[in-house]
N, C-alpha and C positions, 0 to 999 in steps of 0.2 A: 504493500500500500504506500500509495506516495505522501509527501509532504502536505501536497496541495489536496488530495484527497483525506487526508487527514483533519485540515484545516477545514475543509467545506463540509465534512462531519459535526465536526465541534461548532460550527457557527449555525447548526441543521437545528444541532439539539439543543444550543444556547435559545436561538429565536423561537423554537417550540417551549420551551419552559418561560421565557419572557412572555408568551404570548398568554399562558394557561396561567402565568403571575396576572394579568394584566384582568386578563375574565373575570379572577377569584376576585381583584381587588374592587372591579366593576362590581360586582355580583354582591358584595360586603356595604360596600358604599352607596348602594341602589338600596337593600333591604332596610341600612342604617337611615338612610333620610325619610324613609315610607314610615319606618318604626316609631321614630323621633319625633312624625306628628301624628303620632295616636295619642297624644295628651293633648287636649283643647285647651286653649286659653283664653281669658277675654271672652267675647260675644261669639268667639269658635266653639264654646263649651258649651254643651246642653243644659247646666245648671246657671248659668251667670245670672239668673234671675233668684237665685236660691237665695231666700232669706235667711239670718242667724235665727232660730240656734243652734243655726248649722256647724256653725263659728265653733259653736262651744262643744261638740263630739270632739273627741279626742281622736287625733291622727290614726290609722292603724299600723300596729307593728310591723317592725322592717324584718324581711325574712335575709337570711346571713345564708343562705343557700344550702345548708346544710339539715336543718330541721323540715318536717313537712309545712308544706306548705296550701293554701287552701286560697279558691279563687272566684269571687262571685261572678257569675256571669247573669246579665239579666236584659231580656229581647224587651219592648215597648210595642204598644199601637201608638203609633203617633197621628194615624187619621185623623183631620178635621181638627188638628190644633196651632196656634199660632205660634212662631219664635220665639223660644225661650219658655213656653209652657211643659212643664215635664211631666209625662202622665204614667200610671200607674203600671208597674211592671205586668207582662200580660204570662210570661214565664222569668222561673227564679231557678238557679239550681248553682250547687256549690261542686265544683272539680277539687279535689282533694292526691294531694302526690306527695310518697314517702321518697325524698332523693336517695334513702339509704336504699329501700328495699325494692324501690325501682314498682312500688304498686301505686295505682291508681282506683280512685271511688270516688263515685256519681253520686250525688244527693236533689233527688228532686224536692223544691218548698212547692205545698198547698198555694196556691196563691190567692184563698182565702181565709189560711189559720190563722186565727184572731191570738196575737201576743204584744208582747211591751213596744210600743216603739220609741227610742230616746228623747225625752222632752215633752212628746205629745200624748204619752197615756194611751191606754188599747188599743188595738186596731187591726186590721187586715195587716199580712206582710205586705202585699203587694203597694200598698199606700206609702212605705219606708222608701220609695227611689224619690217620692216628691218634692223630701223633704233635703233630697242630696246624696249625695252616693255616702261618703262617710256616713250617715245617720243609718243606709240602707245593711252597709257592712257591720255596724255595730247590732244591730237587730237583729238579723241572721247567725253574726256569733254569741249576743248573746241567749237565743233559740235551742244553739246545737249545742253552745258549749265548750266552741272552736277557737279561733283567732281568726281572721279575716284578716289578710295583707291584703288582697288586690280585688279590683273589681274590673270587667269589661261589658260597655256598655251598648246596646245596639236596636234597629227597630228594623222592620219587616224589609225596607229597600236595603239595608246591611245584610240581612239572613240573605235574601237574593242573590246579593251579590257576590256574598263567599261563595256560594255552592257552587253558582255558574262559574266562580274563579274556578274550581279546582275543576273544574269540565261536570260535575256531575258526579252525584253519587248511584251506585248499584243498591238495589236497596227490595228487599220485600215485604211488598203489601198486604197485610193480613185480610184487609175484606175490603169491600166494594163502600167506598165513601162519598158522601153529596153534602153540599148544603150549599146553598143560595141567600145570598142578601142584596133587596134591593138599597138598602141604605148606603152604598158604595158605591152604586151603579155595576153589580156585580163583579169589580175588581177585584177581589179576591173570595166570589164561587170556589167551592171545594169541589172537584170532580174526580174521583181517582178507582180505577180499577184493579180487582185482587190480583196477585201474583207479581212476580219477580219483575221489577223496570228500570230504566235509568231515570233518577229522578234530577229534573235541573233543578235551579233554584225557584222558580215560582212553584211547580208541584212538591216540589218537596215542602215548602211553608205550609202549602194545600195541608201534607199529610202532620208536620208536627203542629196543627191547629186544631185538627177534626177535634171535637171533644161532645161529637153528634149525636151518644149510642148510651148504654143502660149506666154506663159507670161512669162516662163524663169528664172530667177535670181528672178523675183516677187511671183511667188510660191514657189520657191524654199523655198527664208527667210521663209515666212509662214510654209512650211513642216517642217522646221527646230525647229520651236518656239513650234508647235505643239507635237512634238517627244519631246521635251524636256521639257512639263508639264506631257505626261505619264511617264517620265521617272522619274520624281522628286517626281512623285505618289508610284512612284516603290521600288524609294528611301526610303521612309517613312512605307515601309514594316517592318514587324515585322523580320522577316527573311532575310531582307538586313542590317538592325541593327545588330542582332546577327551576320552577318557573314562582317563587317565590317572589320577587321583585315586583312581576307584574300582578300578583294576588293583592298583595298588600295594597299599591297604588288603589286597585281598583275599590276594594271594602276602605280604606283611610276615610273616604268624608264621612260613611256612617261608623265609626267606631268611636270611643270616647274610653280612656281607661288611666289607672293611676301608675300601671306599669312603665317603667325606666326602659333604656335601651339596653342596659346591663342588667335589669330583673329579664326580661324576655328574652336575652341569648341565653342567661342560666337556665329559664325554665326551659326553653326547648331544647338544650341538652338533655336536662332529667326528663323532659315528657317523651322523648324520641325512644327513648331507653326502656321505656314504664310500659306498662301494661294495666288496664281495666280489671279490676277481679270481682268488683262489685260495683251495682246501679238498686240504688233505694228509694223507697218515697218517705216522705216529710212531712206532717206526721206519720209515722206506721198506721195500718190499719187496728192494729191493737191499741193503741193509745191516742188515738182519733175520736172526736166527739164532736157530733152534729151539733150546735145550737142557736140558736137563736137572740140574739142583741139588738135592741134598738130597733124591732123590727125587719132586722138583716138575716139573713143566713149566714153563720161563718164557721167555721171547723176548729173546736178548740182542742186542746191539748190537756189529757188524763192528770197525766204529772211529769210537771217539766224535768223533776230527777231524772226522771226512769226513762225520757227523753233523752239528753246526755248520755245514758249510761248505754241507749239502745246506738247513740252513735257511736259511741266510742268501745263497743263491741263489734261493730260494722267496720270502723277502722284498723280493728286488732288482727280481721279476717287474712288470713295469708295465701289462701286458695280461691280459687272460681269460682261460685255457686251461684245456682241458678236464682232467679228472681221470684218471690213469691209468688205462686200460681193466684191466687186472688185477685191478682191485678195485670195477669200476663195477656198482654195484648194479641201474641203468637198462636201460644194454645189452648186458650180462654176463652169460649164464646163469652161476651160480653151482653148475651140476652138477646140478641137478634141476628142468626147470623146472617141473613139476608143483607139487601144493600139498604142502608140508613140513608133518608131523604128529609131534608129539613128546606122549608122557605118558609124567614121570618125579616123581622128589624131586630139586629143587636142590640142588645142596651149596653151598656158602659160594663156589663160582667161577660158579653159574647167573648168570643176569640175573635 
């Protein structure tokens, strides 16, 4: 081999590695600026209307990367409100990841369980986003029993526009779902048919909404929890990595969250790693009480002890297990197995 041939090697493999430098640092720098503005500021924030006493919640703890960590995430209907109005969470559920042991647990909240909200005295949870995300996090941990570092916040054009980011989820449908509202001018009609589909983003919202059928809000959570382990499967695609840059861009206007640049590379190290072993609902159906306040319907809680203790048994779990059959959406006829047809006007408790 000659000189020259040697040189025009070395200068082959140099410009190949400068180039695959270059992509990485593109690819780094692309994700770091999308990331950066997932914290709203100013009149960017969906709270900057939030009155104190908001003031007065106390920050939430900072997780040191090491300890689990715990993540509210909570979707909105924002239909028919004006800028700067924050309206009541329509789903609430906590992600939960032990960085040691690399598990992951789902928590779905009622988003009628009537408990403390900070400042303001009883209430629905779903009412705690009104008041600001901190007051939202403090309610929820102190519900479970948990800490609450981080919240992400989003409404039905954000859910869209993830799914559609990542091309679409595979996804099976347990039964034939409808429902219609003229109050929207049918903009988000439920229409979905049983079995195995690709669901983009507007059908898939279709299916983590349906809440049409005998059990209600109780399958609903469950479809909810359900969609969002295919979707974290989906996540972890080799081809949702790569095209990461442009996911982000596209979901950034609707997301809002207290996560740093540096909390969110930690976690998606640990979440990449983690695995799902359990998905719950909030209250269990054992410590679940129908009643009635103020003329409301709202779902209270047995004893908040033995709530705590029912999570933190749920967190201890170190293997799989299946989801309780009472509320399984899968292999539960839910009272009708036929196709559920609903046309109504939602009021402020529809999905």
């Amino acid at each position: 081999m000659t000189k020259r041939t040697k040189r025009a090697i070395i200068w082959s493999v140099v410009g190949v590695l400068i180039a695959i430098a270059g992509l990485a640092a593109y690819y780094f720098i692309a994700v770091y600026n999308q990331v950066d503005n997932f914290q709203k500021e100013g009149e960017n924030s969906p709270f900057y209307n939030v009155q104190p006493p908001e003031a007065q919640i106390p920050e939430p703890p900072k997780w040191e990367g090491t300890e689990r960590v715990n993540i509210l995430l909570m979707g909105v209907d924002a239909r028919g409100l004006k800028k700067g109005e924050v309206p009541r969470s329509d789903t609430m559920l906590v992600a939960s990841i032990d960085p040691v042991s690399k598990k992951g647990y789902l928590f779905s909240i009622m988003r009628d369980t009537y408990t403390k909200i900070p400042e303001y005295g009883k209430d629905r949870i779903n009412t705690a986003i009104t008041h600001g995300p901190n007051t939202a996090m403090q309610a929820v941990s102190d519900l479970l029993g948990i800490p609450i570092q981080y919240y992400v916040y989003t409404d039905f054009q954000g859910f869209i526009a993830l799914v559609d980011a990542v091309g679409g989820v595979d996804f099976y449908v347990e039964k034939d779902m409808k429902y219609s509202s003229k109050a929207d001018n049918h903009e988000y009609d439920i229409d979905l048919k049983e079995g195995q589909q690709h669901l983009d983003g507007t059908t898939a919202l279709q299916y983590v909404r349906f809440r049409h059928d005998a059990m209600s809000d109780f399958t609903r959570t469950e479809r909810q929890r359900n969609f969002l382990k295919a979707f974290a499967s989906k996540m972890k695609s080799t081809t949702a990595i790569m095209s990461l840059p442009s996911i982000l861009e596209k979901v950034n206007p609707y997301i809002d969250t207290n996560l740093s640049v540096n909390d969110m590379w930690k976690l998606a190290t640990v979440g990449y790693d983690s695995q799902i072993i359990a998905s719950e609902q909030i209250p269990p159906m054992s410590l679940l009480i129908e009643q009635n306040i103020g003329g409301s319907d709202v779902l209270g809680v047995r004893s908040e002890e033995e709530l705590k203790a029912y999570v933190q048994e749920v967190l201890n779990k170190t293997t799989e297990v299946p989801e309780d059959s009472s509320t399984n959406t899968t292999n539960t006829d839910t009272g009708n197995s036929s196709e559920k047809t609903s046309t109504d006007t939602p009021s402020s408790s529809e999905p």
